[in-house]
PLY file of the C-alpha trace (Angstrom):
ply
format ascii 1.0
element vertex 157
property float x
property float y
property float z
element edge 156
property int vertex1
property int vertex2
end_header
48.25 2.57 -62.29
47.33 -0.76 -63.91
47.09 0.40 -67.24
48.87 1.96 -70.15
45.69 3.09 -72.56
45.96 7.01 -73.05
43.44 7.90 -69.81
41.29 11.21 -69.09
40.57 12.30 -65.95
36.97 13.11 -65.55
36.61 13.65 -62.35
39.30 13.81 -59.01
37.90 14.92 -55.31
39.21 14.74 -52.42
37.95 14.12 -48.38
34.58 13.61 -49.87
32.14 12.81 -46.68
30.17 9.11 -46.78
27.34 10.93 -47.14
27.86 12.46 -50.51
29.28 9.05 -52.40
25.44 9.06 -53.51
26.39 12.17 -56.06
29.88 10.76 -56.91
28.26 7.87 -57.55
25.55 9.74 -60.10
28.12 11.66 -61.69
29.73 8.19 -62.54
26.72 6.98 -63.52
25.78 9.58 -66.73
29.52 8.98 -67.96
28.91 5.12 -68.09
25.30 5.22 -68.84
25.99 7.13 -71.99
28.54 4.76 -73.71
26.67 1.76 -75.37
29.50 -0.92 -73.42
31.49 -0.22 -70.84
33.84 -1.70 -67.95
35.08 -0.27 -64.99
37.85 -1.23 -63.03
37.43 -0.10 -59.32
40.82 -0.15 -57.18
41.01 0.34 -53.82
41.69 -1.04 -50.91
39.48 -3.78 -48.51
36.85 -1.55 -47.35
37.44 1.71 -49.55
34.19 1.07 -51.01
34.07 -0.76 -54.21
30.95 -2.64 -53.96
28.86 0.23 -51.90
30.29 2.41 -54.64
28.96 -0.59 -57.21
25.64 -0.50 -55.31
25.08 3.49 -55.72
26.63 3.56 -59.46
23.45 1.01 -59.50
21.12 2.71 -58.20
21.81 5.75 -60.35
21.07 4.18 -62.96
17.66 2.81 -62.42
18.30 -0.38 -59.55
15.66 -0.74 -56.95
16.97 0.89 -53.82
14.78 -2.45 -52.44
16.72 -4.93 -53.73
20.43 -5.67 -52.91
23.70 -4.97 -54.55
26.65 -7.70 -52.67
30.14 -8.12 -53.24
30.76 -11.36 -55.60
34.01 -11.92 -53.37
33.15 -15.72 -53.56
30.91 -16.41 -56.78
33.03 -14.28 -58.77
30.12 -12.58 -60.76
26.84 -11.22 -60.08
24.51 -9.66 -62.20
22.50 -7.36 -62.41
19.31 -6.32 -64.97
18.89 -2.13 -64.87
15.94 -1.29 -67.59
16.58 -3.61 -69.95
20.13 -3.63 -69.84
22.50 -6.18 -67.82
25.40 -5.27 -65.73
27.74 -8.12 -64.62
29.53 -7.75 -60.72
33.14 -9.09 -61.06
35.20 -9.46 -57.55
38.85 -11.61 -58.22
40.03 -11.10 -54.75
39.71 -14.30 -54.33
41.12 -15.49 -57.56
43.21 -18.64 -58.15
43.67 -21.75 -60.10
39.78 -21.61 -60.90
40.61 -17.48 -62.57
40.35 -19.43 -66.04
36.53 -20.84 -65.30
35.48 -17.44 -63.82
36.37 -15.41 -66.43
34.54 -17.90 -69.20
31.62 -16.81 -67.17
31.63 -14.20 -69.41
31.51 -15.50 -72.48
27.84 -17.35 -71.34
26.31 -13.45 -70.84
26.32 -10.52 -73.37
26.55 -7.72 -70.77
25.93 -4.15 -70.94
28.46 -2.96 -68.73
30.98 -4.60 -66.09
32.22 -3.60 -62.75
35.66 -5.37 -61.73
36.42 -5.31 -58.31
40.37 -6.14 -57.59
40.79 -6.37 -61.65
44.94 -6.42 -61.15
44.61 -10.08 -59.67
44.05 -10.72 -63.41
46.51 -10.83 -66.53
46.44 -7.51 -67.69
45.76 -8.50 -71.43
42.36 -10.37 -70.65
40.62 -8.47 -73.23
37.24 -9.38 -71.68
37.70 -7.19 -68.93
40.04 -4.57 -70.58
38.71 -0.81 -68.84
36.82 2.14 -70.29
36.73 3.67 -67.35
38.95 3.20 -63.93
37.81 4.59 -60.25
40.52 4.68 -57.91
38.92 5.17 -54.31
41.16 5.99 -51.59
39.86 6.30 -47.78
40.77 8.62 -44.85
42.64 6.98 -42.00
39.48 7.72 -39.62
36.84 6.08 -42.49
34.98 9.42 -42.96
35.58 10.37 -45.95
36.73 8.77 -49.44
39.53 10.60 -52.36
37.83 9.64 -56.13
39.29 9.47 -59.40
37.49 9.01 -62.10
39.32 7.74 -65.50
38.20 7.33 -68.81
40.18 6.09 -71.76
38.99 5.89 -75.42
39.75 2.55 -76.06
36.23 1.46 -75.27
34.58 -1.78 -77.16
0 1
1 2
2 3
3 4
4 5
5 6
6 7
7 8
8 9
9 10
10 11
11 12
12 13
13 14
14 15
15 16
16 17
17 18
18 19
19 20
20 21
21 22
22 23
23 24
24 25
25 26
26 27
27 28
28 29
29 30
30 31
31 32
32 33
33 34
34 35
35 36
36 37
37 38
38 39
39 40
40 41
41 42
42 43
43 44
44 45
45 46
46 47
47 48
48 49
49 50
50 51
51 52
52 53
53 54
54 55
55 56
56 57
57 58
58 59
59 60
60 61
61 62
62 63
63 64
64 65
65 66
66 67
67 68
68 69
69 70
70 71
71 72
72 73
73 74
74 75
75 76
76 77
77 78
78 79
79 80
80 81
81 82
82 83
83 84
84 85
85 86
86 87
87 88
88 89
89 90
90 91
91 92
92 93
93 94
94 95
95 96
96 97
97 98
98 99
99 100
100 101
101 102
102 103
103 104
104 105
105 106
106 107
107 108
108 109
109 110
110 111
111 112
112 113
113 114
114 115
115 116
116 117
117 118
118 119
119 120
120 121
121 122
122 123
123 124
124 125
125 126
126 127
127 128
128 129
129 130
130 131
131 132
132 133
133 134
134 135
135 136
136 137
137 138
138 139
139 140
140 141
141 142
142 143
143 144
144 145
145 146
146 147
147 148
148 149
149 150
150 151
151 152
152 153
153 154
154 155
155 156
């Protein structure tokens, strides 16, 4: 675990099928839709789902299924406008020497909520990007199903 905030487990499943992320993802979804700010951390693995589990924590809250949710891997940031409020996209698996520039992205948008994809590439007192919530996603040695778990922490903005 990345961090040392007090956490609360919400929610922890195990050999969940692909087909049923949708209702993880909608479970997520009420949790961070009801805090005014939040920012989760999503750790996993390449390919454990991060950004599909971005996409459907998107969706649940009010993105058009028609238009696309993609990994930031090499802009850093994408965002993201969900009924009047704005979500910002963060992938730093590709972070480096230009880390610095990326993250005063941030400063240039007053987001609603963030969604950090590979958030221990960065220095864990970045206050910017410091969690609410963490989802550790784990998957099955055959890619059928996914573990979940859910963390919240009350050290939210």
């Amino acid at each position: 675990m990345l961090v040392s905030h007090t956490m609360r487990t919400l929610l922890k499943t195990s050999d969940v099928p692909i087909r049923d992320t949708k209702l993880i993802a909608q479970n997520i979804a009420k949790e961070l839709g009801s805090r005014e700010w939040f920012c989760l951390w999503l750790i996993g693995e390449i390919g454990s789902g991060k950004t599909f589990m971005t996409r459907e924590i998107l969706r649940a809250l009010g993105y058009p299924p028609s238009v696309p949710v993609t990994s930031p891997t090499f802009t850093y940031l994408n965002d993201y406008e969900v009924n009047g409020k704005r979500f910002g996209h963060l992938d730093f698996y590709r972070a480096d020497a230009n880390l610095p520039l990326a993250l005063n992205i941030l400063d240039d948008y007053d987001f609603d909520g963030l969604f950090v994809e590979w958030p221990e590439k960065v220095e864990k007192t970045e206050a910017r990007i410091r969690p609410t919530h963490i989802l550790e996603l784990r998957k099955s040695n055959d890619l059928s199903t996914r573990d979940y778990i859910f963390l919240c922490t009350e050290e939210a903005r």
